[in-house]
Residue frames as qw, qx, qy, qz and C-alpha x, y, z in Angstrom:
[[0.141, 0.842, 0.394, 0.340, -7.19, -43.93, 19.28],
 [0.482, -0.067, -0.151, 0.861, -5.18, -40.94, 19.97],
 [0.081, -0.884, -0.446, 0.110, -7.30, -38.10, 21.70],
 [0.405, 0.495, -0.178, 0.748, -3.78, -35.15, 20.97],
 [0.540, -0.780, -0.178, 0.263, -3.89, -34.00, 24.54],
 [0.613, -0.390, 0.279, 0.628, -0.76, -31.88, 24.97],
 [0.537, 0.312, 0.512, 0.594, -1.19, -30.38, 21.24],
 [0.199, 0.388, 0.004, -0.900, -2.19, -27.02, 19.81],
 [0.162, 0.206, 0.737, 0.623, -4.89, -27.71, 17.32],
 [0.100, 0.784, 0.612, 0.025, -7.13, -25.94, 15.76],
 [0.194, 0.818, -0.039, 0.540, -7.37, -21.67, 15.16],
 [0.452, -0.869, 0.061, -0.194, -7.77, -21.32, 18.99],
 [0.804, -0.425, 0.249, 0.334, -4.53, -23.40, 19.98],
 [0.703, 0.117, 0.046, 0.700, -2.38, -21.99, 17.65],
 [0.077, -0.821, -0.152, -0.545, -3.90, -18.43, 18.27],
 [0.781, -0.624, 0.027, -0.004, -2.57, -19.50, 21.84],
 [0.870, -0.026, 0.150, 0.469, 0.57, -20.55, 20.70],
 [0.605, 0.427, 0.167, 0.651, 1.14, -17.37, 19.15],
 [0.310, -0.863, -0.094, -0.387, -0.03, -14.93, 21.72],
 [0.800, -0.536, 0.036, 0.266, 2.72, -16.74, 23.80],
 [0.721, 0.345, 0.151, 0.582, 5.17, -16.17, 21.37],
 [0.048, 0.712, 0.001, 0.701, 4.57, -12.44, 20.94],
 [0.514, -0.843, 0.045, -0.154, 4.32, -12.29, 24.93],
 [0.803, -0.261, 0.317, 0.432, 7.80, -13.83, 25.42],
 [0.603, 0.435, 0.186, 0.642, 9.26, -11.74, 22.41],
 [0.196, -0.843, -0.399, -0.303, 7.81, -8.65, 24.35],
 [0.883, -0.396, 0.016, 0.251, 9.36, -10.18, 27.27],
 [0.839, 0.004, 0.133, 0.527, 12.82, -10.44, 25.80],
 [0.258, 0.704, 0.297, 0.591, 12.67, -6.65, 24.32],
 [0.251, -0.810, 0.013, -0.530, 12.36, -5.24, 27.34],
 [0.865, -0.452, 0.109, 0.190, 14.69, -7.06, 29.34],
 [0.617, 0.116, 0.129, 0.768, 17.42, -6.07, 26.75],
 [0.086, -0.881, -0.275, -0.375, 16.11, -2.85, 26.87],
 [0.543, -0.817, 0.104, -0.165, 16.24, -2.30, 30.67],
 [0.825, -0.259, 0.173, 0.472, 20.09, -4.03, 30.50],
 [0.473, 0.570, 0.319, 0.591, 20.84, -1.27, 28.23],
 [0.109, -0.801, -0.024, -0.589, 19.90, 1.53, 30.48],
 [0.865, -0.424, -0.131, 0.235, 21.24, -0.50, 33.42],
 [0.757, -0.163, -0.085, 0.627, 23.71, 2.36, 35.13],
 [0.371, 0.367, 0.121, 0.845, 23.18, 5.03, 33.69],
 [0.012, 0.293, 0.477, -0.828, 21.60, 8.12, 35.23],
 [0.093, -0.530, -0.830, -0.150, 18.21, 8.91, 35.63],
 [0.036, -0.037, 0.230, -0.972, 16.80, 12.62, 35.31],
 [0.090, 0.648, 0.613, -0.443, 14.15, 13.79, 36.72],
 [0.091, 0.199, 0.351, 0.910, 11.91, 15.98, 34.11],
 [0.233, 0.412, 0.531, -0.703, 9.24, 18.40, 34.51],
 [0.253, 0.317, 0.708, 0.578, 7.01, 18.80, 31.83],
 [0.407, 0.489, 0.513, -0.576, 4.93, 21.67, 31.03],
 [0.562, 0.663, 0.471, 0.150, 2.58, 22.60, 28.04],
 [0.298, 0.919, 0.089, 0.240, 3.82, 25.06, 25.87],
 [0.210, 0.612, -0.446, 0.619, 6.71, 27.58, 26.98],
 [0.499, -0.290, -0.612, 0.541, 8.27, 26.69, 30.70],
 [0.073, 0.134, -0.135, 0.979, 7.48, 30.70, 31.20],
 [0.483, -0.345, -0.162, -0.788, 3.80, 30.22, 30.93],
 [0.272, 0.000, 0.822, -0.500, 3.77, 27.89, 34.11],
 [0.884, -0.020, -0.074, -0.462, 1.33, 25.11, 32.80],
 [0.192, -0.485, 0.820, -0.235, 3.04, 22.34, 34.74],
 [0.762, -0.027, -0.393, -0.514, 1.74, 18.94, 33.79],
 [0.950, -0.266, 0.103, 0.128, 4.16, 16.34, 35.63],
 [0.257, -0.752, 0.592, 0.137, 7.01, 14.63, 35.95],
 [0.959, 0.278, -0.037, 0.040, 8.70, 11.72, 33.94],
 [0.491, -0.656, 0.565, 0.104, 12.16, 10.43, 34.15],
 [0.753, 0.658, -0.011, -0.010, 14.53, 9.73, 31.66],
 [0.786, -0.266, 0.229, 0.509, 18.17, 8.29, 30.79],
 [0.465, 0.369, 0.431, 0.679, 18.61, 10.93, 27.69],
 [0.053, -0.563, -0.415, 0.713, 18.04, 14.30, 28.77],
 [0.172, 0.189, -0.479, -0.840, 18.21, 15.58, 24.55],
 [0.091, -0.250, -0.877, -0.400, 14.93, 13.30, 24.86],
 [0.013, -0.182, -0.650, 0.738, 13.23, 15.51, 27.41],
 [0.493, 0.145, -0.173, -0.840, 10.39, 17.30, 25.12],
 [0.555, 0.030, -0.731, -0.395, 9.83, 13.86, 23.37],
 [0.170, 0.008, -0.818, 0.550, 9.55, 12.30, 26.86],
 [0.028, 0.303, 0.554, -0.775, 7.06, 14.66, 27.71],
 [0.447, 0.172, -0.389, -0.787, 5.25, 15.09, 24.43],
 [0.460, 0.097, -0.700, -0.537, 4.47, 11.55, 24.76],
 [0.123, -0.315, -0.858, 0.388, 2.97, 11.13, 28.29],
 [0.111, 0.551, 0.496, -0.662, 0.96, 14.09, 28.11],
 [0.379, 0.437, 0.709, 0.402, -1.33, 14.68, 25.41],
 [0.076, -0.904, -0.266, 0.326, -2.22, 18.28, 26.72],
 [0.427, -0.553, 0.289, 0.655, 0.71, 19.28, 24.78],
 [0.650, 0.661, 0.345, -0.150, -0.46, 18.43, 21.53],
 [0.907, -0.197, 0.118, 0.353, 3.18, 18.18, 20.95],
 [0.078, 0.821, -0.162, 0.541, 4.07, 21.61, 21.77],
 [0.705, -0.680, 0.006, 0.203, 5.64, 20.55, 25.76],
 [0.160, 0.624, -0.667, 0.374, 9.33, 21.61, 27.37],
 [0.916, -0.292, -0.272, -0.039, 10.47, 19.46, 29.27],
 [0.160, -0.816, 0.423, -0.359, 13.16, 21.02, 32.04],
 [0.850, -0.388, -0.218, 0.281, 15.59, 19.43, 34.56],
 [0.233, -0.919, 0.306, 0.090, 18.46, 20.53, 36.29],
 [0.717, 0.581, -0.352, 0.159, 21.54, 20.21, 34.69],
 [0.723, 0.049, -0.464, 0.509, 25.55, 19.16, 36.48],
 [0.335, 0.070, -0.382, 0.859, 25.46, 22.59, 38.00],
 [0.179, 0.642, 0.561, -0.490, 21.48, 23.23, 39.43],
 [0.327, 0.284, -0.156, -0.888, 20.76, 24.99, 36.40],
 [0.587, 0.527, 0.378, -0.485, 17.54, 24.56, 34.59],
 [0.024, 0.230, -0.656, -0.719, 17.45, 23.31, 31.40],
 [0.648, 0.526, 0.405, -0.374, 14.52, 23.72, 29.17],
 [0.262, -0.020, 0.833, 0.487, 14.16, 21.15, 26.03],
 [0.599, 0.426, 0.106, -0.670, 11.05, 22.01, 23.08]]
């Protein structure tokens, strides 16, 4: 009589099986990812709401794309209601502010 030890059966064991899957595809996504960005520089942004002029300062986030700075910041901080700048300093200490 054969008791399937070792098996998936049933909803739950393949619901198992497939939660592994997707966790190991997840896995794999973000390992090619992070080999992708592997070298490159890393700015430092500032993020505020609205115009940089009206000094609502929310944070900071860091980023390999500096043309991604707004988005960056639009999408950690919801205060922005995706109106943020998102500033760093550029090759020569200037400021640059992205909307």
């Amino acid at each position: 009589m054969s008791e399937g030890r070792g098996k998936a059966e049933g909803p739950v064991g393949r619901h198992l099986v497939g939660a592994l899957i997707l966790v190991l595809a997840g896995l794999s996504i973000l390992a090619g990812s992070a080999a992708a960005d592997w070298g490159k520089t890393e700015y430092m942004v500032s993020c505020y709401a609205g115009d940089r002029n009206n000094n609502q300062y929310l944070g900071e986030v860091d980023v390999f794309d500096t043309r991604k700075a707004a988005q960056s910041c639009n999408l950690l901080y919801g205060d922005c209601n995706w109106n943020c700048s998102g500033c760093y300093m550029d090759e020569e200490s200037k400021e640059v502010c992205i909307r």
